[in-house]
C-alpha positions as CSV (number, residue, x, y, z in Angstrom):
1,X,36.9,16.7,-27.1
2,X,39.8,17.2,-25.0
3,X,42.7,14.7,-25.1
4,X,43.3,12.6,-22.6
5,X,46.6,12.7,-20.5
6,X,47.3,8.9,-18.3
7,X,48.6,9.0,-15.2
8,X,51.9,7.7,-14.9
9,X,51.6,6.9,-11.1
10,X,47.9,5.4,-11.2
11,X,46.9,2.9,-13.6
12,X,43.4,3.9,-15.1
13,X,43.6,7.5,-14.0
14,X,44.0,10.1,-16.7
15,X,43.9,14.0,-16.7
16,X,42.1,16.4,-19.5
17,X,42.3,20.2,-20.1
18,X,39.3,22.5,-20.0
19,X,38.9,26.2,-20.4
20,X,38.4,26.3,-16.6
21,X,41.3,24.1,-16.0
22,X,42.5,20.5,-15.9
23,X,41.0,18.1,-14.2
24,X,40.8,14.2,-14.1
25,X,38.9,10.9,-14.5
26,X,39.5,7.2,-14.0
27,X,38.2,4.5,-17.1
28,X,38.5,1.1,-15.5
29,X,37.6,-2.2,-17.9
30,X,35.8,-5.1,-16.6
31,X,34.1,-8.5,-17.3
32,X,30.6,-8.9,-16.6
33,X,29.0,-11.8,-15.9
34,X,28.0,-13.0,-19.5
35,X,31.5,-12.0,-20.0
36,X,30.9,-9.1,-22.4
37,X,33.7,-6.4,-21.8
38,X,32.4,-3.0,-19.9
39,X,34.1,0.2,-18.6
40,X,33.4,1.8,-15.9
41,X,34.6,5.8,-16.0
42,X,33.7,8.9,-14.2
43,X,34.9,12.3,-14.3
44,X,35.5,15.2,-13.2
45,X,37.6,15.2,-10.3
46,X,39.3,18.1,-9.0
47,X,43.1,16.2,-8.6
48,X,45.0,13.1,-9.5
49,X,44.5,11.4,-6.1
50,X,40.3,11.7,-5.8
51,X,39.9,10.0,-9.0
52,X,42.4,7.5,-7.8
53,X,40.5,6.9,-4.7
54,X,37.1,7.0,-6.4
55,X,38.6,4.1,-8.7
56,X,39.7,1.9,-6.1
57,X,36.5,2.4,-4.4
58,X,34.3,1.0,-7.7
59,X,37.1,-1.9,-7.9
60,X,36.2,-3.4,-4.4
61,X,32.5,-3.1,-5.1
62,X,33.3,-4.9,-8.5
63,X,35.4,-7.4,-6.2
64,X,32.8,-7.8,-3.4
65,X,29.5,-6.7,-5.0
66,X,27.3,-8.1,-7.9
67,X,27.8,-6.3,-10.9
68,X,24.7,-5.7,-11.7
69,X,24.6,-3.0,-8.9
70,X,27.4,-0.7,-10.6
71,X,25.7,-1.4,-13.9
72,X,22.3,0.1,-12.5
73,X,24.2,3.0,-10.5
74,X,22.8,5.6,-12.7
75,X,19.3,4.7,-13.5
76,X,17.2,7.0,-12.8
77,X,13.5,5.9,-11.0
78,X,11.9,6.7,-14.1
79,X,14.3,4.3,-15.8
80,X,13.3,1.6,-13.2
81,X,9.9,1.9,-13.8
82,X,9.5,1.6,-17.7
83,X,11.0,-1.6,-16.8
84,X,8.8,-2.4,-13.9
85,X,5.2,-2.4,-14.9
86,X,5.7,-4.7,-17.7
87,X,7.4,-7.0,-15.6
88,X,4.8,-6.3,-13.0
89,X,1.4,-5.8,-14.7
90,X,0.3,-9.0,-15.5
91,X,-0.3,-9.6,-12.0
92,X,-2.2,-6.9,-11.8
93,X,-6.3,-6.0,-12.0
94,X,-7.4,-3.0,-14.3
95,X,-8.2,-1.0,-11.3
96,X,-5.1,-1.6,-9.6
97,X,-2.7,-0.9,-12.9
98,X,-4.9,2.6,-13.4
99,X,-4.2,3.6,-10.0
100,X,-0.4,2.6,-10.2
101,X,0.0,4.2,-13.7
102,X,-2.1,7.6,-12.2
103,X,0.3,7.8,-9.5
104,X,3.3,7.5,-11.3
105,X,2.1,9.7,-13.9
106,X,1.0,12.5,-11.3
107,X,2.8,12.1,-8.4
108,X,6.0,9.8,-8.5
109,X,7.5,10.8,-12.0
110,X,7.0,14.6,-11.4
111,X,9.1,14.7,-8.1
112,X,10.9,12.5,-7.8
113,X,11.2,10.3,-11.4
114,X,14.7,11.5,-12.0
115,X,16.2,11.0,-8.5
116,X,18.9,8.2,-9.3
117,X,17.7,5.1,-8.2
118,X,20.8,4.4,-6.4
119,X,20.8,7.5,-4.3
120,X,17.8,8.1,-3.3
121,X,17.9,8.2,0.9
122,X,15.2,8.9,3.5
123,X,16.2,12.3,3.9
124,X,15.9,13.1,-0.1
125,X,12.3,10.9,-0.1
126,X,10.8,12.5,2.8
127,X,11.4,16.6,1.3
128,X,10.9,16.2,-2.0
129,X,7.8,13.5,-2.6
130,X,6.5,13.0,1.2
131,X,6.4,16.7,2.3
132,X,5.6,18.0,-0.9
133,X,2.2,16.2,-1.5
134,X,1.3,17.4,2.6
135,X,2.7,21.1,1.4
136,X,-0.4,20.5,-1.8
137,X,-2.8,20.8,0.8
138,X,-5.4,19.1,-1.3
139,X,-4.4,15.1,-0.8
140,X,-5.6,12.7,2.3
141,X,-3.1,11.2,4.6
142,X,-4.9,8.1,3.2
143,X,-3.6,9.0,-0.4
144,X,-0.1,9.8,0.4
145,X,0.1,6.5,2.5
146,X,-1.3,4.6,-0.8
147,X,0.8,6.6,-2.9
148,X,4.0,6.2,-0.3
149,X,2.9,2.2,-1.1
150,X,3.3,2.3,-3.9
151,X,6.6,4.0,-4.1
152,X,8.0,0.9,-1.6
153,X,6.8,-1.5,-4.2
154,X,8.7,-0.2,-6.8
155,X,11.9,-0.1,-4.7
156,X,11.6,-3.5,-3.5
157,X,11.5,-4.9,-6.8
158,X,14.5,-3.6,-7.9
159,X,16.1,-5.1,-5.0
160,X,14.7,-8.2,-5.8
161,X,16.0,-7.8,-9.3
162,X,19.3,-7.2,-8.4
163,X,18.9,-3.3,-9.5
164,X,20.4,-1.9,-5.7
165,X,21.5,-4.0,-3.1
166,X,19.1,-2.7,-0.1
167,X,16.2,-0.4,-0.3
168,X,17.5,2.8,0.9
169,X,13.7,3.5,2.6
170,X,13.1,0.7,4.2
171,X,12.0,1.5,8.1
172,X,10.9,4.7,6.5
173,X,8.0,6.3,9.1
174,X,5.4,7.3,7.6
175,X,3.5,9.5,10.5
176,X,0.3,10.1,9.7
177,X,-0.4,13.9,10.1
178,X,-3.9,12.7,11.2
179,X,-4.2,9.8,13.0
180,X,-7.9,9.2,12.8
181,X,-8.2,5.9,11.0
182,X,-11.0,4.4,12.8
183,X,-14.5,6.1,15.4
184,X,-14.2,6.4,18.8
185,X,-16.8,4.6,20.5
186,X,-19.4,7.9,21.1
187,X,-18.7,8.3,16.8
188,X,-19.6,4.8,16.6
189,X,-22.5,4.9,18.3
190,X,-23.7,8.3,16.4
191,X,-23.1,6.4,13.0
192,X,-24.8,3.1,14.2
193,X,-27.7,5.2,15.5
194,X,-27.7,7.2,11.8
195,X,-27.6,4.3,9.6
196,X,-30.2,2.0,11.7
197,X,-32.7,5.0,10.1
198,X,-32.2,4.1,6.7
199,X,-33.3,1.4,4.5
200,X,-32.5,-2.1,4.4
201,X,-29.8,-1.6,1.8
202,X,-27.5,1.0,3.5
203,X,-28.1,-0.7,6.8
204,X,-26.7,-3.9,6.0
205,X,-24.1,-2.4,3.5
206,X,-22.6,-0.4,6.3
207,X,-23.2,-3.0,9.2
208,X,-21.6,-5.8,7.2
209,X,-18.1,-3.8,6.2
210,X,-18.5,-2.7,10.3
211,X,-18.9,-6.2,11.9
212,X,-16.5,-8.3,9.7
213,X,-13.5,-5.9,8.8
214,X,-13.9,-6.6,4.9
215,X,-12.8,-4.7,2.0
216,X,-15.0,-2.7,0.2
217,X,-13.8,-4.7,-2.6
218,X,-15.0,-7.8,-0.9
219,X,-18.5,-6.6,-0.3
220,X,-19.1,-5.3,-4.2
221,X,-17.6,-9.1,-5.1
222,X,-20.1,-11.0,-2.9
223,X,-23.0,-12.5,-4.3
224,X,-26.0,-14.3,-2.3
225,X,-24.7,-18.0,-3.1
226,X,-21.4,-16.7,-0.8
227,X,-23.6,-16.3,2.0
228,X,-24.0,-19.3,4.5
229,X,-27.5,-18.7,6.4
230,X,-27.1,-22.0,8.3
231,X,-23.7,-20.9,9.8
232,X,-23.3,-17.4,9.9
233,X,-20.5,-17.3,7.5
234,X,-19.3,-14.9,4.6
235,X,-17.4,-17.1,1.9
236,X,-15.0,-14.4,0.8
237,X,-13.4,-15.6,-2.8
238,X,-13.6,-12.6,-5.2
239,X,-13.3,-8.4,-5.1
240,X,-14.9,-6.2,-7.5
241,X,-14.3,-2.9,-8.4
242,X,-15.3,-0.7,-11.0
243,X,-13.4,-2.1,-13.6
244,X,-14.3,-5.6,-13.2
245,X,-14.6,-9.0,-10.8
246,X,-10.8,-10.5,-9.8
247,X,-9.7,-13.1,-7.6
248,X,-8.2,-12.0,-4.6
249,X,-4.7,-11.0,-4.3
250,X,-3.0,-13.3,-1.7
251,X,-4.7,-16.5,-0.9
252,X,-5.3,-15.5,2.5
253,X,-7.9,-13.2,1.2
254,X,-9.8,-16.2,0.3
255,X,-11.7,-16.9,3.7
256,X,-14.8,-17.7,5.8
257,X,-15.7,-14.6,7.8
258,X,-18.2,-15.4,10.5
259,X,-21.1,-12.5,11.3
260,X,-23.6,-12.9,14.4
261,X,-27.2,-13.4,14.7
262,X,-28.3,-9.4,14.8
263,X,-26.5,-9.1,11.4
264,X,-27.9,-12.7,10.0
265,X,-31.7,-10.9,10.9
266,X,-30.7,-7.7,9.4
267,X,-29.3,-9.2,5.9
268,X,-32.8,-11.7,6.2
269,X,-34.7,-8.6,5.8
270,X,-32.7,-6.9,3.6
271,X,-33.2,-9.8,1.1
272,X,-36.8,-9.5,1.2
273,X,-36.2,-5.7,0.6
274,X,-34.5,-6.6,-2.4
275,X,-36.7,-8.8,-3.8
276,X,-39.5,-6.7,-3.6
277,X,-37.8,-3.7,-4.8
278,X,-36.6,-5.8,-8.1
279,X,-39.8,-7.5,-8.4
280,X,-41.6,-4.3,-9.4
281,X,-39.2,-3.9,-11.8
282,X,-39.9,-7.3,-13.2
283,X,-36.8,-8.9,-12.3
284,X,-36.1,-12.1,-9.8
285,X,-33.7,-11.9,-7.4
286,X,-30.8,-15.2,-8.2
287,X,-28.6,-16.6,-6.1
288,X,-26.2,-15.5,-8.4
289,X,-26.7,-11.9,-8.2
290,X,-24.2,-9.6,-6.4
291,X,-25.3,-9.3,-2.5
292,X,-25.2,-5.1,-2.6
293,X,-27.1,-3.8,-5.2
294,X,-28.1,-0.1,-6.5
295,X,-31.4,1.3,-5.8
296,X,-31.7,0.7,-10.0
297,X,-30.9,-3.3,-9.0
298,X,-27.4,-2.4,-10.8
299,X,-24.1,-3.8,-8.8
300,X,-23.1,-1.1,-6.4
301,X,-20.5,1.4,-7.7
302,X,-17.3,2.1,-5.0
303,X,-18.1,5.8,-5.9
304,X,-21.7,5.0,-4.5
305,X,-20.5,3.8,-1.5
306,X,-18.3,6.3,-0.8
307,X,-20.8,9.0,-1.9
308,X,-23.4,7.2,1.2
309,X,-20.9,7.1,3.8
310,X,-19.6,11.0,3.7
311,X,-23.5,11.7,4.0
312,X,-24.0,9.6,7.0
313,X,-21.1,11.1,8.5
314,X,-22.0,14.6,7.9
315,X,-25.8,13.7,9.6
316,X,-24.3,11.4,12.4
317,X,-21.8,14.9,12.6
318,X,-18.6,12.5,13.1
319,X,-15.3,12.1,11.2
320,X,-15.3,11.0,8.2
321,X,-12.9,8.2,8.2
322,X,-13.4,7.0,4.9
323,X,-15.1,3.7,4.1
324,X,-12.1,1.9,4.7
325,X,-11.8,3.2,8.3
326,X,-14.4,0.8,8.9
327,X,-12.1,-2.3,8.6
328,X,-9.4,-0.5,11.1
329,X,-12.8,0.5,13.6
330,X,-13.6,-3.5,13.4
331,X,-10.1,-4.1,14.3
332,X,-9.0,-2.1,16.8
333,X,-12.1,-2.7,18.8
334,X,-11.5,-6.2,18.8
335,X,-7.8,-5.7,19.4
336,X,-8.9,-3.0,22.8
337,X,-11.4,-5.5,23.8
338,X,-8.4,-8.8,23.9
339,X,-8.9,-11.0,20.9
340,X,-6.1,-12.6,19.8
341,X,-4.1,-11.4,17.4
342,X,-3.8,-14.1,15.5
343,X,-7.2,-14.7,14.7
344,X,-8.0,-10.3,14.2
345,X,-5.3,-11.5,11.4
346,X,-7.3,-14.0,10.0
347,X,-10.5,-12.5,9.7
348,X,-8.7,-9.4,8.2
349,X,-7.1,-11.6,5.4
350,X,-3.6,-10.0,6.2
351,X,-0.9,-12.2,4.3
352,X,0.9,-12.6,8.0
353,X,0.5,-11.5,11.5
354,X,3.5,-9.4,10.9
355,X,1.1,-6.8,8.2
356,X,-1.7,-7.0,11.1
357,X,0.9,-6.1,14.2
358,X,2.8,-3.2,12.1
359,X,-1.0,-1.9,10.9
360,X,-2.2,-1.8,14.3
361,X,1.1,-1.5,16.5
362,X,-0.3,2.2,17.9
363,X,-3.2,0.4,19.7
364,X,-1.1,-2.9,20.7
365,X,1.6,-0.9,22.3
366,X,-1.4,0.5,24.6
367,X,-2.4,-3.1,25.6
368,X,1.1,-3.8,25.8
369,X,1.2,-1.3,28.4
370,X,-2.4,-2.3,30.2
371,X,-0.8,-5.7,30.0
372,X,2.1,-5.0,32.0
373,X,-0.6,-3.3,34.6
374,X,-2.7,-6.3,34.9
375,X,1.0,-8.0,36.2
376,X,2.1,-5.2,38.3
377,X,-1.8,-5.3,39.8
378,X,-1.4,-9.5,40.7
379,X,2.3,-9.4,42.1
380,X,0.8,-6.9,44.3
381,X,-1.8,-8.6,45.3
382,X,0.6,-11.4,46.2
């Protein structure tokens, strides 16, 4: 190893001697805050006065910043998240940690896992993990959105942890190369029209995710004792997936969600549907038993669901949206149509009005304008 030469004009600065030259470094000792001695060093610089600069520059951050932030200035994101999901799983359902550990494992790790946490910038996000997945030409929008989730989870944590001071992506735009989230009112009507000539099951499956904005998860949680016949109310306290029944995640989730007569009727008969179609299997329908069933009186799979849907859309010959787009259809019809916000919010289960304003902000800013319309219109009429 090459001896080390001190700077007599800078305190901390030292010079070494390669094949290719000398060059020099800074090794600056500090305290942190459980008082156990560090260094911080860095080489190589190419003279006496970058590494001089480059040392007063991690003083005043050591001055003016927490510590912790130097400490962490080399992890890698990788490094972050063998430390994250444990510190995060718990909270999670089985679903949910398969899906966060698949997309890390395919898709986070591979381009961008050992990117330093600390530098990673919009510019640096967007070409090498945004762009890339779009250049696969085999992922959604819909997954790279999920995905890019994912990746803003993981970077707000380590802010909250005191890992980096600000997440460098937040504000990040993610614009969807296709911005078909939800029908158009002719598609609607085509997929209305399809699914009123099925059976009982797929009507009200698809009509109940349509006129109350629920998640799929929602629906597979639902049993018959949630339904209130009197009132016209969904009691929404559980989600279900594949890999089991869960709470929901925020308590907002857990909410009435009123339905109208026409789907009160529909749901009526498809009871009646059910129990028949059980009973000559020998079975009873209970209260207890999930609300959406398979044609083998099984709970519904989400790979079932999703499987019915891209049929109906290929016979109803509209765009397949995905199941989900069902919740932003319910939405931004009620949103075109004037209901307020606040309550859209509600019956959604967002956390906060701010989640339902930045979701749907591409169809508010076009009642924003219609808005300042209607004002130009009456000040005319003045």
């Amino acid at each position: 190893m090459s001896k080390l030469v001190w700077s007599k004009k800078f305190k901390y600065v030292f010079s070494y001697t390669k094949k290719k030259g000398t060059f020099w470094g800074y090794r600056y000792p500090y305290y942190d805050s459980l008082n156990t001695r560090k260094e911080a060093s860095k080489r190589p610089f190419k003279n006496e006065r970058a590494a001089y600069k480059a040392l007063l520059e991690i003083q005043y951050d050591l001055e003016t910043s927490n510590i912790s932030f130097i400490e962490n200035k080399d992890i890698t994101i990788n490094e972050w998240i063998r430390s994250w999901i444990p510190y995060k799983e718990s909270n999670w359902s089985v679903s949910t940690k398969l899906n966060i550990e698949s997309t890390i494992k395919y898709h986070i790790s591979p381009l961008i896992g050992n990117q330093k946490l600390s530098k990673l910038n919009r510019i640096t996000y967007k070409k090498h993990f945004i762009d890339a997945l779009r250049n696969e030409n085999k992922y959604s929008e819909a997954s790279i959105l999920t995905w890019h989730k994912i990746v803003m989870r993981i970077m707000n944590t380590a802010v909250e942890n005191q890992i980096i001071p600000s997440n460098p992506l937040k504000g990040f735009k993610f614009n969807l190369t296709s911005t078909r989230r939800s029908f158009t009112k002719e598609e609607l009507k085509k997929f209305i029209d399809t699914i009123e000539k099925k059976d009982f099951r797929i009507q009200t499956m698809f009509s109940t995710l349509l006129k109350t904005g629920m998640r799929k998860g929602e629906l597979m949680g639902l049993r018959w004792n949630d339904i209130n016949f009197d009132n016209c109310y969904f009691d929404i306290n559980s989600t279900r997936g594949d890999y089991g029944e869960n709470t929901p995640k925020t308590k907002t989730s857990i909410r009435k969600v009123y339905f109208d007569d026409s789907l009160l009727a529909l749901i009526k008969k498809y009871k009646m549907f059910e129990q028949q179609n059980l009973l000559k299997k020998g079975i009873t329908l209970k209260e207890t038993d999930y609300f959406i069933l398979s044609s083998w009186g099984q709970p519904i799979q989400q790979s079932k669901i999703t499987y019915q849907f891209r049929l109906i859309c290929k016979e109803a010959e509209v765009h397949n949206i995905t199941v989900h787009g069902l919740r932003h259809t319910h939405a931004t019809f009620l949103i075109e149509a004037g209901a307020n916000i606040k309550y859209v919010s509600a019956r959604l289960g967002h956390k906060n009005i701010n989640i339902t304003l930045d979701t749907y902000s591409d169809v508010l800013k076009d009642e924003e304008k219609e808005t300042a319309e209607v004002m130009n219109r009456l000040l005319n009429n003045l």
